[in-house]
C-alpha positions as CSV (number, residue, x, y, z in Angstrom):
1,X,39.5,-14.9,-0.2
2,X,41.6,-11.9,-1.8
3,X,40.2,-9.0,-3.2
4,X,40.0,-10.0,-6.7
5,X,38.1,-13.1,-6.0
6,X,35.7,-10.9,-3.5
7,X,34.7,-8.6,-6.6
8,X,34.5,-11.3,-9.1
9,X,32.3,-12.8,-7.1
10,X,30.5,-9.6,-6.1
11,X,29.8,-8.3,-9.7
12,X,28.8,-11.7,-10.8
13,X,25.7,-11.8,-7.5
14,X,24.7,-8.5,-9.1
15,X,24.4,-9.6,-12.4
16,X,22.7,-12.3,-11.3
17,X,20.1,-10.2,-9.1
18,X,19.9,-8.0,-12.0
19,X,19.1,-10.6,-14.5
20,X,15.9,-11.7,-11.7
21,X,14.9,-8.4,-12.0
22,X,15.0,-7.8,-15.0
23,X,12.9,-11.4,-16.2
24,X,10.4,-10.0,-13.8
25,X,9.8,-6.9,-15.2
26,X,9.6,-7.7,-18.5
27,X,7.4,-10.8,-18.4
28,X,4.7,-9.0,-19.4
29,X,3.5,-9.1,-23.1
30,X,2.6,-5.3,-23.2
31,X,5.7,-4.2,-21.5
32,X,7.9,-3.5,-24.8
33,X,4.6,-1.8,-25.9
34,X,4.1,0.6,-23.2
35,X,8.0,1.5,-23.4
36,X,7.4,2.7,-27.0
37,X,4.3,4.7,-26.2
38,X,5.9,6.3,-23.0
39,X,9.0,7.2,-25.0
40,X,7.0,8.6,-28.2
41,X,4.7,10.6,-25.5
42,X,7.9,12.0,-23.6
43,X,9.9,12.3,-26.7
44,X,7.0,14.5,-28.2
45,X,6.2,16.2,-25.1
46,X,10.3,17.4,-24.5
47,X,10.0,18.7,-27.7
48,X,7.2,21.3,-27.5
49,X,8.6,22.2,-24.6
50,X,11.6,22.8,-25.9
51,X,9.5,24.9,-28.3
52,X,7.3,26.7,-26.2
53,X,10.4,27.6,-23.2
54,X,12.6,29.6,-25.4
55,X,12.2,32.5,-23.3
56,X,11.7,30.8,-19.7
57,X,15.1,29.3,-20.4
58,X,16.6,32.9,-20.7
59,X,14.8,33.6,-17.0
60,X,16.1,30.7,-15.4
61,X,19.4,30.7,-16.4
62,X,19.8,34.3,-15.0
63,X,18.1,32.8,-12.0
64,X,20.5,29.9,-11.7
65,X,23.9,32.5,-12.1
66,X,22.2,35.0,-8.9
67,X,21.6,31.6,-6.4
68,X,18.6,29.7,-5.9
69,X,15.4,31.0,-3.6
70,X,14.5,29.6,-0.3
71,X,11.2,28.4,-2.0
72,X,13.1,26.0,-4.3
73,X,15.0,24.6,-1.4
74,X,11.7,24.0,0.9
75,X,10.0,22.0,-1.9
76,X,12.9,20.2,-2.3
77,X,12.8,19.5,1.4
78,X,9.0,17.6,0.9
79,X,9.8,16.5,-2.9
80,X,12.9,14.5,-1.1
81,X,11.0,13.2,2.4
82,X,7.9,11.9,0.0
83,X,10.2,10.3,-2.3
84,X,11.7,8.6,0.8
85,X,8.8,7.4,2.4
86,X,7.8,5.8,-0.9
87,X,11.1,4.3,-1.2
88,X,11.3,3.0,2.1
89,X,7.6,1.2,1.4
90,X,9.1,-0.9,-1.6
91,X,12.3,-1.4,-0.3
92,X,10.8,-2.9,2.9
93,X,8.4,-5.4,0.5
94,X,11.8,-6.2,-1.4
95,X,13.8,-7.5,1.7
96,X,11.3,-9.6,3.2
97,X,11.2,-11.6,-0.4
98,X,15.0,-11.2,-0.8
99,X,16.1,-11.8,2.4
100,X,13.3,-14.6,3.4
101,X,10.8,-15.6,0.7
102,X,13.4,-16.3,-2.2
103,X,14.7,-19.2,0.0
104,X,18.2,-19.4,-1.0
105,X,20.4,-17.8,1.7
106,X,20.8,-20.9,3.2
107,X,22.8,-22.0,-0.2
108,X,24.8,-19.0,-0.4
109,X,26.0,-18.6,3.1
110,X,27.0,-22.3,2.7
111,X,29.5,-21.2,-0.4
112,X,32.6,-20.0,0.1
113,X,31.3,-16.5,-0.8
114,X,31.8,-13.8,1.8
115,X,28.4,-13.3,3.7
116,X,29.3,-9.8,3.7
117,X,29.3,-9.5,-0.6
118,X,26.0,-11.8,-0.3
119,X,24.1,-9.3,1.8
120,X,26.0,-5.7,-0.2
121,X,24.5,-7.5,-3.3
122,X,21.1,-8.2,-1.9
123,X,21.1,-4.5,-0.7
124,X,22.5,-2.9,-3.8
125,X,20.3,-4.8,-5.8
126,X,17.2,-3.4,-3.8
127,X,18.3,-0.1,-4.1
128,X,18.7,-0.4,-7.8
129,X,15.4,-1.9,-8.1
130,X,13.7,0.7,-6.1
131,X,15.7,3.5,-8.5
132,X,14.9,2.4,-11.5
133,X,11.1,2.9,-10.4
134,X,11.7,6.1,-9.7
135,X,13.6,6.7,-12.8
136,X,10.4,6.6,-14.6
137,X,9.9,10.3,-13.6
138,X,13.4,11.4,-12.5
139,X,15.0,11.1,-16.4
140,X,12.0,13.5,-17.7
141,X,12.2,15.6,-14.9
142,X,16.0,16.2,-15.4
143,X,15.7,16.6,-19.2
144,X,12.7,19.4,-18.7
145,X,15.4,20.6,-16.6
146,X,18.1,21.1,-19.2
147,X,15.6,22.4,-21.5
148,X,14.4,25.4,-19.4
149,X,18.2,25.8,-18.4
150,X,18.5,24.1,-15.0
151,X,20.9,22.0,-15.1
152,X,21.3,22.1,-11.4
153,X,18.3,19.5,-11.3
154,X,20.9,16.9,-12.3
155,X,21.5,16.0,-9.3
156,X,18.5,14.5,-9.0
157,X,20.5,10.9,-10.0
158,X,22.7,11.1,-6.4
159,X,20.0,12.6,-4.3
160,X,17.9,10.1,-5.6
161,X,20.3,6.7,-5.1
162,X,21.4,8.0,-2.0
163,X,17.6,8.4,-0.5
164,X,17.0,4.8,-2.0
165,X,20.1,4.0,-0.4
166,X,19.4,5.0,2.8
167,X,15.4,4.3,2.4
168,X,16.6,0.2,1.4
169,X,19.2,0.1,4.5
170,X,16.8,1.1,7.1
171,X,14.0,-1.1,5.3
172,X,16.2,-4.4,5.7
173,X,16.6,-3.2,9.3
174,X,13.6,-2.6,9.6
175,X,12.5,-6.5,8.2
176,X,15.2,-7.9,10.0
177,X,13.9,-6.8,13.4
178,X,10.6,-7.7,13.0
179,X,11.2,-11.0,11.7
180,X,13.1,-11.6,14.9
181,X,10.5,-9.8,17.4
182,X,7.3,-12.1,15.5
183,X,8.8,-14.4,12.6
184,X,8.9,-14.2,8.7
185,X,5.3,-15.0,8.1
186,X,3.5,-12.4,10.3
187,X,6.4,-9.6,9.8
188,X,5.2,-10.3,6.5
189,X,1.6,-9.3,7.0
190,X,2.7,-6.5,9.3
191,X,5.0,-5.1,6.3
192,X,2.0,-4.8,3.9
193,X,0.3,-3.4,6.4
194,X,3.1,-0.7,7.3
195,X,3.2,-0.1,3.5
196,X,-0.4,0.7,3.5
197,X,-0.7,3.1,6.6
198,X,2.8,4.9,5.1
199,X,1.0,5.5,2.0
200,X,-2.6,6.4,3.3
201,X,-0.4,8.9,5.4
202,X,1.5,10.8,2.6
203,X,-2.0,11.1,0.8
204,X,-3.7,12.1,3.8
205,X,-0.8,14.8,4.5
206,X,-1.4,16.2,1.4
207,X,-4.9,16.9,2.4
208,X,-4.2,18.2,6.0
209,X,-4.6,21.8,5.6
210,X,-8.6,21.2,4.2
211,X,-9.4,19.1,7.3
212,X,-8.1,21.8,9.7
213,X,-9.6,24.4,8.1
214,X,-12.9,22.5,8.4
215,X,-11.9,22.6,11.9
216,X,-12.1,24.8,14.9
217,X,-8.7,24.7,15.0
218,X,-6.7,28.3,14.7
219,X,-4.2,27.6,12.1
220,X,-2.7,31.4,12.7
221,X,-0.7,30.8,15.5
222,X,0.7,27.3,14.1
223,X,1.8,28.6,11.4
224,X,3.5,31.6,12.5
225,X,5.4,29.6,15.3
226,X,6.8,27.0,12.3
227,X,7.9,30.3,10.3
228,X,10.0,31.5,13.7
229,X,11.6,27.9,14.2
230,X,13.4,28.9,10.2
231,X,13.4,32.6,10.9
232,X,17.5,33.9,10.4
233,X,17.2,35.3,14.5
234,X,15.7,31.7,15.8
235,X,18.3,30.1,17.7
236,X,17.2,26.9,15.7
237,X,18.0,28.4,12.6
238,X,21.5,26.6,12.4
239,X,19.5,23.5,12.4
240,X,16.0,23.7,10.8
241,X,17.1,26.6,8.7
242,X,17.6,26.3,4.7
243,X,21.2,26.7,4.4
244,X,21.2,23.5,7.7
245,X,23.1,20.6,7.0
246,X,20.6,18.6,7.7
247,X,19.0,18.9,4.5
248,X,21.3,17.7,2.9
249,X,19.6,15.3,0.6
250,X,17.6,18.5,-0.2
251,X,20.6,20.6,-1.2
252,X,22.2,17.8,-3.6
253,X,18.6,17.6,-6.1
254,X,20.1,21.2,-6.8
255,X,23.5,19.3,-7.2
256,X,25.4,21.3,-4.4
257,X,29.1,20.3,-4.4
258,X,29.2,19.5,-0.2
259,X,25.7,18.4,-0.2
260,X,26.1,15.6,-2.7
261,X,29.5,14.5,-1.1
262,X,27.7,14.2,2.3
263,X,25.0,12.0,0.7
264,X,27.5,10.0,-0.5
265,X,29.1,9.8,2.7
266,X,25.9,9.1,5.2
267,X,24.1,7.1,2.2
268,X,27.2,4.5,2.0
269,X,28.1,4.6,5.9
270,X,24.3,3.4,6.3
271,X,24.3,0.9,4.0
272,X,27.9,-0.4,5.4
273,X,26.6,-0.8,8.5
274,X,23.0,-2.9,7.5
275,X,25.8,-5.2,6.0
276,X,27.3,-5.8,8.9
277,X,24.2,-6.2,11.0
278,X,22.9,-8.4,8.3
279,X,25.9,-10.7,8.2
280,X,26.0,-10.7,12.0
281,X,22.1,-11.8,12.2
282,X,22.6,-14.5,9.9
283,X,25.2,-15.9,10.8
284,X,23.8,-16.3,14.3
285,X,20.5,-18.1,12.8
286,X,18.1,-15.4,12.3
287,X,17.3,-17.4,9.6
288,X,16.3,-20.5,11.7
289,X,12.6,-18.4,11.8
290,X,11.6,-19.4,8.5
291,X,12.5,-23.1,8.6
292,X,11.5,-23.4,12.4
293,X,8.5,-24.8,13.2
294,X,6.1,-23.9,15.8
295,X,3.8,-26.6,17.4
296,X,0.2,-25.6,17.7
297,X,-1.2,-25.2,20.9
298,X,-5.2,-26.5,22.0
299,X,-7.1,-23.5,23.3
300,X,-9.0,-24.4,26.2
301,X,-11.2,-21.9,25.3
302,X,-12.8,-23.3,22.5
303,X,-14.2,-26.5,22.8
304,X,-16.4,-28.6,20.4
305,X,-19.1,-28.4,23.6
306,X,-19.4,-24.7,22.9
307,X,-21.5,-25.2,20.3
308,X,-20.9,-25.5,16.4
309,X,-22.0,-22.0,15.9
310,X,-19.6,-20.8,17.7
311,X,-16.7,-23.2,16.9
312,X,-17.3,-22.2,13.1
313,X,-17.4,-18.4,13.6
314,X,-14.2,-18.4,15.8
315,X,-12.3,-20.8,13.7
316,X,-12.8,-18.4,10.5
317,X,-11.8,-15.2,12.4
318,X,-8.6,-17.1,13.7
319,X,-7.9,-17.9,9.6
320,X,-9.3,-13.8,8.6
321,X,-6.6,-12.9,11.2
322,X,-3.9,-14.5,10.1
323,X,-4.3,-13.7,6.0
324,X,-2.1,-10.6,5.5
325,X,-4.5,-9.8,2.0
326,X,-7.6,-9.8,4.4
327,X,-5.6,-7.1,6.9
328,X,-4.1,-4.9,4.0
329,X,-8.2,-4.6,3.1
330,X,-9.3,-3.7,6.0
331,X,-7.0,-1.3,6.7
332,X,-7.5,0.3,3.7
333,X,-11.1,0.5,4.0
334,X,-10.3,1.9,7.7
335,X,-7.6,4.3,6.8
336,X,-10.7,5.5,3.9
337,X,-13.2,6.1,6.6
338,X,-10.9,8.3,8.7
339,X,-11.5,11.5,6.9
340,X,-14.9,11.5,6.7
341,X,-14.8,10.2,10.5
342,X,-12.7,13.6,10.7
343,X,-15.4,15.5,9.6
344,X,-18.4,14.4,11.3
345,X,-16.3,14.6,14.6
346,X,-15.7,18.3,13.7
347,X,-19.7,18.7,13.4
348,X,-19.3,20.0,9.8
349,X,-21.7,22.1,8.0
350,X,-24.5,19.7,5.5
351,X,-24.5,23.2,3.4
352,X,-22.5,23.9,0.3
353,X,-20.7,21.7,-2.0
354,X,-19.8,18.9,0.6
355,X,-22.9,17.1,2.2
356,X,-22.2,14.9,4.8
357,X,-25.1,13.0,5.0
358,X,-25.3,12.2,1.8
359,X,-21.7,11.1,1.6
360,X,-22.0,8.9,4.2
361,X,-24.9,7.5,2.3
362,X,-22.8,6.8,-0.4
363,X,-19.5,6.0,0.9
364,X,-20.5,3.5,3.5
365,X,-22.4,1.3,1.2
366,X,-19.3,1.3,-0.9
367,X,-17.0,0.6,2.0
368,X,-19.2,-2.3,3.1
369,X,-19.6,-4.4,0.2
370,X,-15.9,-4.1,-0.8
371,X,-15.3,-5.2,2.3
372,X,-17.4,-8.4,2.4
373,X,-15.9,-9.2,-0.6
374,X,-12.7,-9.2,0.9
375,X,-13.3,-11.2,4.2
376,X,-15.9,-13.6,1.8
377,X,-13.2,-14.6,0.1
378,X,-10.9,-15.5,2.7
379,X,-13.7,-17.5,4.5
380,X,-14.8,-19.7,1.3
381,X,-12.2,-19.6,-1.2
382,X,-9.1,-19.8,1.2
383,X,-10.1,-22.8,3.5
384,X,-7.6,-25.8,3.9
385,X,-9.1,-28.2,5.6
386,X,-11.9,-28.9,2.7
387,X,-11.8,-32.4,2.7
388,X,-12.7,-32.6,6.8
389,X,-15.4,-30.1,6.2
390,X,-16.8,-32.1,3.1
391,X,-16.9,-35.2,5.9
392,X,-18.4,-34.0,8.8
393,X,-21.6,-34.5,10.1
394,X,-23.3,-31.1,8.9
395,X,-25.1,-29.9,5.7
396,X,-23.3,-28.4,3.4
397,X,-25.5,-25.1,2.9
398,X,-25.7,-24.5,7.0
399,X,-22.1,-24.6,6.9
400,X,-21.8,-21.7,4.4
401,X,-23.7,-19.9,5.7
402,X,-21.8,-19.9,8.7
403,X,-19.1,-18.9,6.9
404,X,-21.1,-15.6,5.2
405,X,-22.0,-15.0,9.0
406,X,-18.4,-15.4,10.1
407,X,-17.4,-13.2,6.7
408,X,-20.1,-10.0,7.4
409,X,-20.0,-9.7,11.2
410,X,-16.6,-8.1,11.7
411,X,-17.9,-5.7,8.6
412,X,-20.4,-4.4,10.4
413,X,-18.9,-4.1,13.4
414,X,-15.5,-2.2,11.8
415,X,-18.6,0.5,10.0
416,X,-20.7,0.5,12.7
417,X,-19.2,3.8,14.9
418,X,-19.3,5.7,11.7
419,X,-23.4,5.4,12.0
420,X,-23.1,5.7,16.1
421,X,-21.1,9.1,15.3
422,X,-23.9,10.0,12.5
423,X,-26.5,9.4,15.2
424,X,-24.9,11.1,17.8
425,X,-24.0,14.3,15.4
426,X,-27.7,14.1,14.4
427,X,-27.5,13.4,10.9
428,X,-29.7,11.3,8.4
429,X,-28.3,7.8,8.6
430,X,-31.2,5.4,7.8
431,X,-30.4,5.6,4.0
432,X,-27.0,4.7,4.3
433,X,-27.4,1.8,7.0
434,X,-30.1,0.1,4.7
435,X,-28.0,0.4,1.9
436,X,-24.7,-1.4,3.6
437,X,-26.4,-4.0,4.9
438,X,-28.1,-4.8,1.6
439,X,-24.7,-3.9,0.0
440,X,-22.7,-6.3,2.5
441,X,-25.5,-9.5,2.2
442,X,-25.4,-8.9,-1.5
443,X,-21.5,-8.8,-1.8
444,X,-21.4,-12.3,0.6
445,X,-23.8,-14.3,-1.7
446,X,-21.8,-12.8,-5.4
447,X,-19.0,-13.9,-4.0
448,X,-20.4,-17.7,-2.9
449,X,-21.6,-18.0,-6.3
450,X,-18.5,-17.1,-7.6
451,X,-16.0,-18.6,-5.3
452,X,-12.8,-20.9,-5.9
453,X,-10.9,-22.8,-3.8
454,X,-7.2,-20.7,-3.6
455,X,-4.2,-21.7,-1.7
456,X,-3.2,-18.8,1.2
457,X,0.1,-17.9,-0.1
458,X,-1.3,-17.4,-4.2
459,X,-4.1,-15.5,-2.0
460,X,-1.8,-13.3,-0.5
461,X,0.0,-12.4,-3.9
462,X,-3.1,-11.9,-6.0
463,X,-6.7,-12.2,-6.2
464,X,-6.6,-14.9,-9.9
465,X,-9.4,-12.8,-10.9
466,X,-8.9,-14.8,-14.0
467,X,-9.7,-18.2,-12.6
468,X,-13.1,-16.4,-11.9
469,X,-16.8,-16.5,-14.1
470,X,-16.8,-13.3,-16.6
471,X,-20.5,-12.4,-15.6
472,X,-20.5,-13.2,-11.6
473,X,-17.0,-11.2,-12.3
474,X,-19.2,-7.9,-13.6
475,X,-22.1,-8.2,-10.9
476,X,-20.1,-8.0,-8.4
477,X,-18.9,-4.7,-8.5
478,X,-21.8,-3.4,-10.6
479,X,-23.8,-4.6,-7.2
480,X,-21.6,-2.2,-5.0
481,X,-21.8,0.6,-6.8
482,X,-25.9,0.1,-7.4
483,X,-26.2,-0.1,-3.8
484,X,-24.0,2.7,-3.3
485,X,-26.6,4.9,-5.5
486,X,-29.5,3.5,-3.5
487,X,-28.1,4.9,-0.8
488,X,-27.7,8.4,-2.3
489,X,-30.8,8.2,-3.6
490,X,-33.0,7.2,-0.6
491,X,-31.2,10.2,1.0
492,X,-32.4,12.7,-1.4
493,X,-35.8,11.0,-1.6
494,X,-35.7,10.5,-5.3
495,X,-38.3,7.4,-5.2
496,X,-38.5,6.7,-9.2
497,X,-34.5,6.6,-8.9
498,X,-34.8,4.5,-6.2
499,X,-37.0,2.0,-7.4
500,X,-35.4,1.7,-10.6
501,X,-32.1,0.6,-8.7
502,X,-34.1,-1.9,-6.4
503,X,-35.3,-3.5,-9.7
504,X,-31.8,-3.1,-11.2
505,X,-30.2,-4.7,-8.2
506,X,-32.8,-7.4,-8.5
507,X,-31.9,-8.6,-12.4
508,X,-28.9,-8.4,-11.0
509,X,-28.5,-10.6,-7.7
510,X,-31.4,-13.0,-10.0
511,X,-28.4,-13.1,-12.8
512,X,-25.6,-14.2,-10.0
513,X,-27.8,-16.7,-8.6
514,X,-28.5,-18.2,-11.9
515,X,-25.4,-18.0,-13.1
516,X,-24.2,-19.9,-10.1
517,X,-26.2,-22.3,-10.4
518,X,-25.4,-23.0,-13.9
519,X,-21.9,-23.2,-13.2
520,X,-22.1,-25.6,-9.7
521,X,-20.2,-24.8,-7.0
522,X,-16.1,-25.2,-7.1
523,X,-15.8,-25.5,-3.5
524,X,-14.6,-28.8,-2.3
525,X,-17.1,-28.9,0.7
């Protein structure tokens, strides 16, 4: 194939990924509405700014001509490596479905297209897909740079595509490996849930120096150890120091001449060689894990003589471990917990603005009955085998129940060292315990009365909240948060408050149940 015929067929792969991406994003009816309104609200905003900086332009432009501060360079540094770690969370979601889910490799390294174009388009495209999002607040960002008379901050556009560059190479790596450590459908579940800790992470980071100063940790001596490693006599100046090559990515959002050619050196060196590791893969059959099926093996430790209790409850957990929706809950609901695990660990104060009891009293409640939700809906809604349930020789009702059982036990048992550590720390916890477990029982029978049989793979892409009954829809999370107030209020001993939410909770959970009943059950068993 010669060189003309390799870009023909290059630029026409791009436009097709770019004409997918582009249907996708604007499928929505009130996308063309939202671009108005954001463009009228930036428009407007650039304007006053424009306006009101008449004399911070004269500043900074004097600024610009004497050389940029060490400040402006070290929030670059942390603008650049929080921009990366988001970019490197979407670019890993994008090459599991481009690279496995779409389905059509096997078509395209079949034609006589060079596998090496196929895979530079499929990681161009990615990139380009994971820049554009970020465009969103780049293109303000650089024109409230012009207008204040940086125009420096242009180089925003190359820093940017080269850490989406870099961000989508490492991602498809990334992908690539664990599809051939554990296959596509669980390095699937184990992306989302990679997304989710990255992301709890950079929030959590954020909110680092209020945990440690909650803390017996001295922070004094920390600190002043980081501020030698940068310090102009520190033999690691030449490498963690601001004027180090190695933040280069840094360096080019203030559009510096040798820091933007290295980031479009590194940036396309990277991505060269993910091409060739892709093609490689591939063409050894990598792919082979999608279409390759596994035979299921009996476990001898499960036997129908165990008991139908215990054949139900282990059969559901199996199905609540394998459902990447259920895992990406849980983690997030574990990942929530961790702070305030933090600070009952620490043995903070109940005085002032932050009250740990009463937090807990409100927060596990919370925690619990979006969390039954969750596993509930796995357990009903996503079961496959309907039709051999609706035939076997058990009632219907003791088999749900089951289910609900199956559903709230690993609940309790993921919220269940928060109380030990609330005992053990000697702190009120009563309130909050009645509360989740009223909280959790009353989230498991909502969602019964409002469940509908959904396959696993639309379960994993969305919830089809529309599919679901308007009113049962409302209760449910008007439940969580009621219980969530009992909670609070049992802690503070504010018994008209709580009784009104007991009786509040009961027209509720009285209006699910009769609404369910009205409506008949979907489930097929």
């Amino acid at each position: 194939m010669n060189i003309r015929s390799t870009a023909r067929s290059f630029w026409w792969l791009l436009d097709h990924e770019f004409r997918l991406w582009w249907r996708k994003t604007t499928e929505s009816k009130q996308f063309w509405a939202w671009i108005i309104v954001i463009g009228l609200v930036v428009g407007g905003s650039l304007t006053l700014l424009w306006l009101a900086l008449s004399t911070l332009r004269a500043e900074m432009s004097s600024a610009a001509l004497t050389g940029l501060p060490d400040t402006a360079i070290w929030i670059a540094i942390a603008l650049s490596f929080t921009t990366f770690l988001f970019a490197f969370n979407q670019s890993v979601s994008e090459s599991v479905i481009v690279l496995f889910e779409r389905g059509d490799l096997d078509l395209l390294l079949s034609s006589p297209i060079s596998s090496r174009v196929i895979f530079a388009v499929r990681l161009l495209s990615v990139a380009l897909t994971v820049f554009a999002g970020f465009c969103l607040f780049a293109v303000p960002a650089s024109l409230l740079a012009i207008l204040i008379g940086l125009p420096q901050l242009l180089g925003i556009y190359p820093a940017l595509m080269g850490i989406c560059l870099i961000a989508t190479s490492l991602g498809m790596l990334l992908t690539l490996g664990l599809v051939r450590l554990i296959g596509a459908r669980r390095a699937r579940t184990w992306v989302q849930i990679l997304n989710l800790v990255t992301t709890v992470i950079v929030i959590l980071g954020f909110q680092l120096p209020n945990f440690l100063q909650t803390s017996r940790f001295d922070l004094s001596g920390l600190q002043q150890r980081a501020q030698g490693w940068v310090a102009p006599s520190s033999p690691l100046e030449n490498i963690l120091g601001v004027e180090s090559e190695l933040w280069f990515l840094a360096r080019t959002i203030w559009l510096d001449p040798t820091a933007v050619l290295l980031t479009v050196v590194v940036s396309s060196a990277i991505a060269l060689f993910t091409i060739y590791i892709l093609a490689q893969s591939f063409i050894q059959g990598t792919q082979q894990s999608i279409t390759r099926k596994h035979r299921a093996h009996a476990d001898e430790g499960t036997a129908l003589q165990d008991g139908f209790n215990r054949v139900v409850l282990t059969k559901e957990w199996r199905m609540m471990r394998r459902s990447p929706y259920l895992i990406s809950q849980a983690a997030l609901q574990i990942l929530l917990v961790l702070p305030l695990t933090w600070v009952i660990l620490q043995g903070g104060s109940t005085s002032g603005s932050f009250n740990i009891d009463q937090a807990a009293s409100f927060a596990m409640p919370f925690l619990g009955g979006q969390l039954t939700y969750a596993f509930t809906y796995v357990c009903l809604s996503g079961e496959e085998a309907a039709d051999l349930l609706k035939s076997a020789p058990v009632a219907v009702g003791s088999l749900r129940w089951r289910k609900q059982l199956a559903a709230l036990i690993p609940v309790w048992a993921l919220l269940f060292p928060v109380f030990t550590l609330l005992i053990w720390q000697g702190y009120t916890w009563l309130p909050g315990l009645l509360a989740t477990l009223g909280a959790s029982a009353s989230a498991s029978f909502l969602r019964l009365w409002n469940s509908h049989p959904v396959a696993r793979k639309e379960m994993f892409r969305q919830r089809q909240l529309g599919k679901t009954d308007l009113l049962l829809g409302l209760l449910e999370p008007s439940s969580t948060w009621a219980w969530a107030g009992l909670g609070a209020a049992l802690y503070a001993g504010l018994i008209s408050l709580s009784l009104g939410l007991v009786c509040l909770l009961s027209v509720l959970l009285s209006s699910g149940y009769w609404r369910g009943r009205q409506l008949g059950s979907f489930l097929h068993y």
